[in-house]
C-alpha positions as CSV (number, residue, x, y, z in Angstrom):
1,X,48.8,89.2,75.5
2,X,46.1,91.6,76.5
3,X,46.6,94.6,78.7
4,X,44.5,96.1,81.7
5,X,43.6,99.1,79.4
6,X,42.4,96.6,76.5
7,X,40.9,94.3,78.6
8,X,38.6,97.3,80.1
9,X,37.9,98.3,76.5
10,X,36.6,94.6,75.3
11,X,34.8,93.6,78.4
12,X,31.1,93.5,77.7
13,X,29.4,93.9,80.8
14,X,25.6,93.5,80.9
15,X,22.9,96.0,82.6
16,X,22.0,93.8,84.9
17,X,25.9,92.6,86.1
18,X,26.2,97.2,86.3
19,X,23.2,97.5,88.2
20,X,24.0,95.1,90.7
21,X,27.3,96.3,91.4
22,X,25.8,99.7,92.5
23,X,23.3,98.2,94.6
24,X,26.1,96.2,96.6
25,X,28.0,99.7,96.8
26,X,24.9,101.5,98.0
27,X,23.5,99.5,100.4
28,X,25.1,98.6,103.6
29,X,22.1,96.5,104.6
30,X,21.6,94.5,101.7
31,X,21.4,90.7,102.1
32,X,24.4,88.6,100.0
33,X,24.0,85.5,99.4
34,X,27.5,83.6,100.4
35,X,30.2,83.0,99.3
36,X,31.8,85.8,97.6
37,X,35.6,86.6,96.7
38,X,36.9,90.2,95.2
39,X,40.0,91.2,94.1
40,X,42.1,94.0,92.5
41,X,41.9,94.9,88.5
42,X,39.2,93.5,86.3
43,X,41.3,90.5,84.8
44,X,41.5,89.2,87.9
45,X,38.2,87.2,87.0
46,X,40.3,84.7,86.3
47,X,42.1,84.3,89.9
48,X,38.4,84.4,91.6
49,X,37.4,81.4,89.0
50,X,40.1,79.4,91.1
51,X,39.1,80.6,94.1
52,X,35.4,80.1,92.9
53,X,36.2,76.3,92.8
54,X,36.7,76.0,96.2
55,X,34.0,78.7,97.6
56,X,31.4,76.7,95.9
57,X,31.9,73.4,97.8
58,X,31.7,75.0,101.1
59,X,35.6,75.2,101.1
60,X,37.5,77.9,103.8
61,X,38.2,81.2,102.9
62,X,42.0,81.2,103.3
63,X,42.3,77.9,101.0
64,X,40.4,80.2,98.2
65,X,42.4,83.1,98.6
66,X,46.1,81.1,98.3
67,X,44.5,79.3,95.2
68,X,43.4,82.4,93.4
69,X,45.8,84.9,93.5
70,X,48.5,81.4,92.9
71,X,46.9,81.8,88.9
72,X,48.3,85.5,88.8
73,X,51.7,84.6,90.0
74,X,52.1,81.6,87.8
75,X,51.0,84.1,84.8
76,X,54.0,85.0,82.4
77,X,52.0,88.2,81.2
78,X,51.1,89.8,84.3
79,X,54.2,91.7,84.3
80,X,53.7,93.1,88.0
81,X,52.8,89.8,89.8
82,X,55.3,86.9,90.4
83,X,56.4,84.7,86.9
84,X,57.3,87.2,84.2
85,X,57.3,90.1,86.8
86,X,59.5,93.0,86.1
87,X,62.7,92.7,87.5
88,X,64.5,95.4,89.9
89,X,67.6,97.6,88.6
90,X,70.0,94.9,88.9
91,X,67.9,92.4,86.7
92,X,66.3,90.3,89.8
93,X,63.1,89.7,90.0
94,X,61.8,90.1,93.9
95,X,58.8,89.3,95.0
96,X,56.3,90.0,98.2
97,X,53.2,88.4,99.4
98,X,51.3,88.6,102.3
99,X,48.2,86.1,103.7
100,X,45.9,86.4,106.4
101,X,43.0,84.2,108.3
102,X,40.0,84.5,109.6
103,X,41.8,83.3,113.2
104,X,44.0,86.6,113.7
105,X,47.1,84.5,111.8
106,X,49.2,86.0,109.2
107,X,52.1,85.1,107.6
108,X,54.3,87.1,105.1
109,X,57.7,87.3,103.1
110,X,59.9,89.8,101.5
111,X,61.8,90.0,98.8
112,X,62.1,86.4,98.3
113,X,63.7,85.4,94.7
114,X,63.1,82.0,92.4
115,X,59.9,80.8,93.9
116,X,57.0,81.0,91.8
117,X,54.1,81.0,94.5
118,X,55.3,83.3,97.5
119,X,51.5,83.2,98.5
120,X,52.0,79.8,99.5
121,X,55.4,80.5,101.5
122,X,53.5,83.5,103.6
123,X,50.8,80.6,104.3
124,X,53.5,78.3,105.9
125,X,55.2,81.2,108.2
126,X,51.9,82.1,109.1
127,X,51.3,78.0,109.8
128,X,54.5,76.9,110.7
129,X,56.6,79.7,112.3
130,X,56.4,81.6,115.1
131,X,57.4,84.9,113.1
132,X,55.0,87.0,110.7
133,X,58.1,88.1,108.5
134,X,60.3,86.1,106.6
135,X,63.0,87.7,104.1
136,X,65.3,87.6,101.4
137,X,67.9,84.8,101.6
138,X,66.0,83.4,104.7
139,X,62.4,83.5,103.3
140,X,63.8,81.9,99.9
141,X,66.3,79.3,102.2
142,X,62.5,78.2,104.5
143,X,61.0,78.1,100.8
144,X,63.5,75.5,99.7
145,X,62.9,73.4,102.9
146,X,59.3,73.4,102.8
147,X,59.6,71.5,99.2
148,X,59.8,74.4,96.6
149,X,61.7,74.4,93.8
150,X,63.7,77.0,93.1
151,X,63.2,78.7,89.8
152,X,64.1,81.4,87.1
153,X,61.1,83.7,86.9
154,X,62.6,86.4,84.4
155,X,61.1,85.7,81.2
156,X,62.1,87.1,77.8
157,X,59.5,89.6,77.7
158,X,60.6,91.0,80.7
159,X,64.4,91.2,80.5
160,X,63.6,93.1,77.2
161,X,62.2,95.2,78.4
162,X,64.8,95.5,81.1
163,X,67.5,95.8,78.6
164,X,65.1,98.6,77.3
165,X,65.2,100.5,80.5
166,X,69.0,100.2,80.9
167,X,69.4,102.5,78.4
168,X,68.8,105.2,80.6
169,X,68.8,103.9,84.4
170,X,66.2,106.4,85.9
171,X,67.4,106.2,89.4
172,X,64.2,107.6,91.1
173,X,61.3,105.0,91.3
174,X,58.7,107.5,90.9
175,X,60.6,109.2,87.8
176,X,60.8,105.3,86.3
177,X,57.4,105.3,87.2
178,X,56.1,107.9,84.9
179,X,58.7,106.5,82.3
180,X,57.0,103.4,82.1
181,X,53.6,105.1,82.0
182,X,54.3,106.7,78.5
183,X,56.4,103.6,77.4
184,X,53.1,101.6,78.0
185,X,54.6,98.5,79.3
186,X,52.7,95.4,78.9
187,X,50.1,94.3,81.2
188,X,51.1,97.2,83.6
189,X,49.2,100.4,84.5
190,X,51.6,102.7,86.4
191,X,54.2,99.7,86.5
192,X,52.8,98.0,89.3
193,X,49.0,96.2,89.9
194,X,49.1,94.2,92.7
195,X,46.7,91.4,93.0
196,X,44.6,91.8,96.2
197,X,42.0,89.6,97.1
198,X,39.5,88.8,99.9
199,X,36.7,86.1,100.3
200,X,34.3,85.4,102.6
201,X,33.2,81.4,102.3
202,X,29.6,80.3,103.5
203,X,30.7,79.8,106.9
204,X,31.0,84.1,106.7
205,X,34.9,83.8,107.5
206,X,37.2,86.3,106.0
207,X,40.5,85.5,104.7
208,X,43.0,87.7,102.5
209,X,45.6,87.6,100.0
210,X,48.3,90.1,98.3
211,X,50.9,89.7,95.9
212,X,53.5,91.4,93.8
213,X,56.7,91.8,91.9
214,X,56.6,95.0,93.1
215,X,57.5,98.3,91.3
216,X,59.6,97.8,88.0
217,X,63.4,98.5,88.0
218,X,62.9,99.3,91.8
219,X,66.0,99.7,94.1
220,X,67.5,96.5,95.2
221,X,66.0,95.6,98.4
222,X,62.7,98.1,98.1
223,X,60.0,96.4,100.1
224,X,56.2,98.2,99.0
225,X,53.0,97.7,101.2
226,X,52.2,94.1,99.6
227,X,53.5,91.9,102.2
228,X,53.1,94.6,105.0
229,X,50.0,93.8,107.5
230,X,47.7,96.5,107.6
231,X,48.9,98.4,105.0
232,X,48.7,96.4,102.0
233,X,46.3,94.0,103.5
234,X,44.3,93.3,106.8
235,X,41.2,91.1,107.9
236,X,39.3,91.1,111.3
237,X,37.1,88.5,110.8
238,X,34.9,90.7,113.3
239,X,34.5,93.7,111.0
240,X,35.6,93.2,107.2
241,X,39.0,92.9,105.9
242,X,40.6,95.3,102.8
243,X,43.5,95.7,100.6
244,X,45.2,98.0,98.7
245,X,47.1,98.6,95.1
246,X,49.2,101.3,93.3
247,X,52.2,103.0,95.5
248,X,52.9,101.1,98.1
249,X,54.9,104.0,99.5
250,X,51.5,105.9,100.0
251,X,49.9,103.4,101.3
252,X,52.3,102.2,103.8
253,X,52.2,105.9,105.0
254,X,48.5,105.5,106.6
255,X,49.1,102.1,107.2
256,X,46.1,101.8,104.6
257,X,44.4,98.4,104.8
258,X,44.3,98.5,108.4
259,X,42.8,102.0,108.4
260,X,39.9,100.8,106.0
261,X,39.3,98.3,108.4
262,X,38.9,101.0,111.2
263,X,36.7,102.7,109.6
264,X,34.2,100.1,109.0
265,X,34.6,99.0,112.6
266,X,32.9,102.6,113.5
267,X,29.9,102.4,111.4
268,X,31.2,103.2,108.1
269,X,30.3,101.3,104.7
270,X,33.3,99.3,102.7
271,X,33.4,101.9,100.2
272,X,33.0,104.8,102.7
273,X,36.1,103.5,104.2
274,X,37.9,103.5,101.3
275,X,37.6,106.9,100.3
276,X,38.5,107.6,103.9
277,X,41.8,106.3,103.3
278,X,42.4,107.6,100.0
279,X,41.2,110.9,101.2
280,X,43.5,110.6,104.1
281,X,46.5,110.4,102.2
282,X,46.1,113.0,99.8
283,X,45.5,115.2,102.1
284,X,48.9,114.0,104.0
285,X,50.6,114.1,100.5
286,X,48.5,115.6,97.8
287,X,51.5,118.0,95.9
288,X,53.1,114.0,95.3
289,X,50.2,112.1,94.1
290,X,48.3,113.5,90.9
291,X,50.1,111.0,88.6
292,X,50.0,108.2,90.7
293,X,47.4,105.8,91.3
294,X,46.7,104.2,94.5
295,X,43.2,102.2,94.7
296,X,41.3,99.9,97.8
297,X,39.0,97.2,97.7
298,X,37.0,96.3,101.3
299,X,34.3,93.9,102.3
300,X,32.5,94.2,105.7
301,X,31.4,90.9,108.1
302,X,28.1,91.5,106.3
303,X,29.2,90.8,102.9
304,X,29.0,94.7,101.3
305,X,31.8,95.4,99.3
306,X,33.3,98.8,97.9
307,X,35.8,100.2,96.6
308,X,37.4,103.8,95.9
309,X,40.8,105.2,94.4
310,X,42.8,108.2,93.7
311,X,42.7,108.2,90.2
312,X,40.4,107.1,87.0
313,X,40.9,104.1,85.9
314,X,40.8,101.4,89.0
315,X,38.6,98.6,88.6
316,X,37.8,95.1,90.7
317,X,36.3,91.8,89.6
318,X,33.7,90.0,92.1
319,X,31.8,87.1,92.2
320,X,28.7,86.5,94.6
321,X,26.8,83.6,95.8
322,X,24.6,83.6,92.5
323,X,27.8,82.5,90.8
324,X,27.3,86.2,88.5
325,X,30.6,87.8,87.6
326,X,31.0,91.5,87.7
327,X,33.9,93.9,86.6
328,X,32.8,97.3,87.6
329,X,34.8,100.3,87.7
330,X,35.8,102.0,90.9
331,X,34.5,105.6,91.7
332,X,37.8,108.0,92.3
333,X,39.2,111.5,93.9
334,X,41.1,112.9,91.4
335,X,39.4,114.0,87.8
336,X,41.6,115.2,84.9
């Protein structure tokens, strides 16, 4: 098993693959060739490969997104997204997703337990619902009806490390937070990584994805900004689309996706947005947020992408039209 840290440190990234990413970031009137899908953290190469599969044959945007960030939450090491996710105080893990199409729809669920893809289950109350929101008991119960199967997704890995933590119970999710941090947990950066993920397909439609267990040993019921619209995701299919990582709390506080998204509408680039937000809420909350880390990915409708965080240390993976992939790290507010 190999860790967000180690992964940045054995990643070989050429000049070329570098170069390119600062162009895209630079230029707001640069010509992409489509498709293109990003998403959060650099070993999320893997999740745009699927997604990849189904840009490249002229597929839609929303199919790509459901299929790529499904390979994170069927992942047993990806301790902060669906199968092997840490679990909440109690030893259950709960998980959140969030979808949205290049048609306005969206469709989301709340801590829903035992179903390995909630991706899939926000698609079909987006597609067959009249709500936005389905949760707990309710989201898992439509789950079950729709033909999934329910299942235990607390590995051994994770209810170790669960066991571990119940040695001292830190009650305060921002205290268990910083525990974590020093205890290094596996596959985790500041205990929780979200996968976000937006395409556009060749048809320039934007769809979006987000997914996660959600923040380690959290208090049962604790809902972040993953499966909330327009704070841990949101797509205009006019404008660009974002989505967020890190502490949901924070984001959820500028409704953060959603304000990306404004940004652009006014003339601003993807990664000018982005810093607007994260700017935004440090200045709302900056004596809370030194240790944390809170980062945003964007595109706009003309296929620039950027990024920005509040902390060293975020990165996204892309891949363009030319079929190159690119891990690039984002540039941040804070320096130690």
């Amino acid at each position: 098993m190999i860790n967000r840290r180690k992964f940045l440190r054995h990643s070989v990234l050429s000049t070329g693959a570098i170069l390119l990413a600062q162009q895209l970031n630079a230029k707001s009137n640069l010509e992409v060739k489509l498709p293109l899908v990003i998403s959060t953290w650099a070993p999320n190469v893997k999740a745009n490969k699927a997604a990849w599969e189904i840009l490249s044959k002229s597929g839609r945007a929303l199919d790509a997104v459901e299929k790529g960030v499904m390979v994170v939450e069927a992942d047993p090491d990806d301790t902060s997204v669906g199968y092997g996710g840490l679990p909440d105080r109690d030893g259950n893990v709960t998980l959140d997703a969030c979808i949205m199409d290049e048609l306005g729809g969206n469709g989301s669920v709340m801590c829903i337990e035992n179903i390995m893809h909630p991706i899939s289950v926000a698609r079909l109350v987006m597609e067959k619902t009249p709500h936005v929101i389905l949760a707990g008991k309710g989201a898992f119960e439509f789950a079950i009806q729709q033909g999934f199967k329910k299942e235990n997704l607390l590995t051994a890995s994770s209810e170790k490390f669960w066991k571990e933590w119940l040695k001292t119970s830190m009650y305060n999710p921002m205290d268990t937070m910083k525990h974590m941090k020093q205890k290094r947990a596996p596959g985790s950066i500041d205990n929780h990584d979200t996968i976000g993920m937006l395409a556009m397909d060749v048809n320039g439609n934007l769809s979006g994805a987000c997914s996660t267990s959600g923040m380690a040993f959290k208090m049962k019921g604790r809902v972040g900004d993953s499966p909330i619209i327009g704070a841990g995701l949101f797509v205009d299919n006019e404008i660009g689309a974002a989505t967020a990582t890190g502490v949901g709390e924070e984001v959820i506080r500028i409704c953060g996706s959603h304000t990306v998204v404004e940004a652009m509408r006014y003339g601003k680039s993807p990664r000018e947005a982005c810093q607007i937000a994260v700017e935004r809420m440090y200045k709302l909350r900056k004596n809370n947020l030194n240790d944390m880390q809170i980062g945003f990915i964007a595109v706009n409708k003309s296929g620039e992408i950027g990024a920005f965080a509040l902390n060293e240390g975020f990165t996204y993976a892309y891949r363009l039209g030319d079929g190159i992939d690119v891990v690039k790290s984002a540039d941040f507010l804070l320096k130690k």
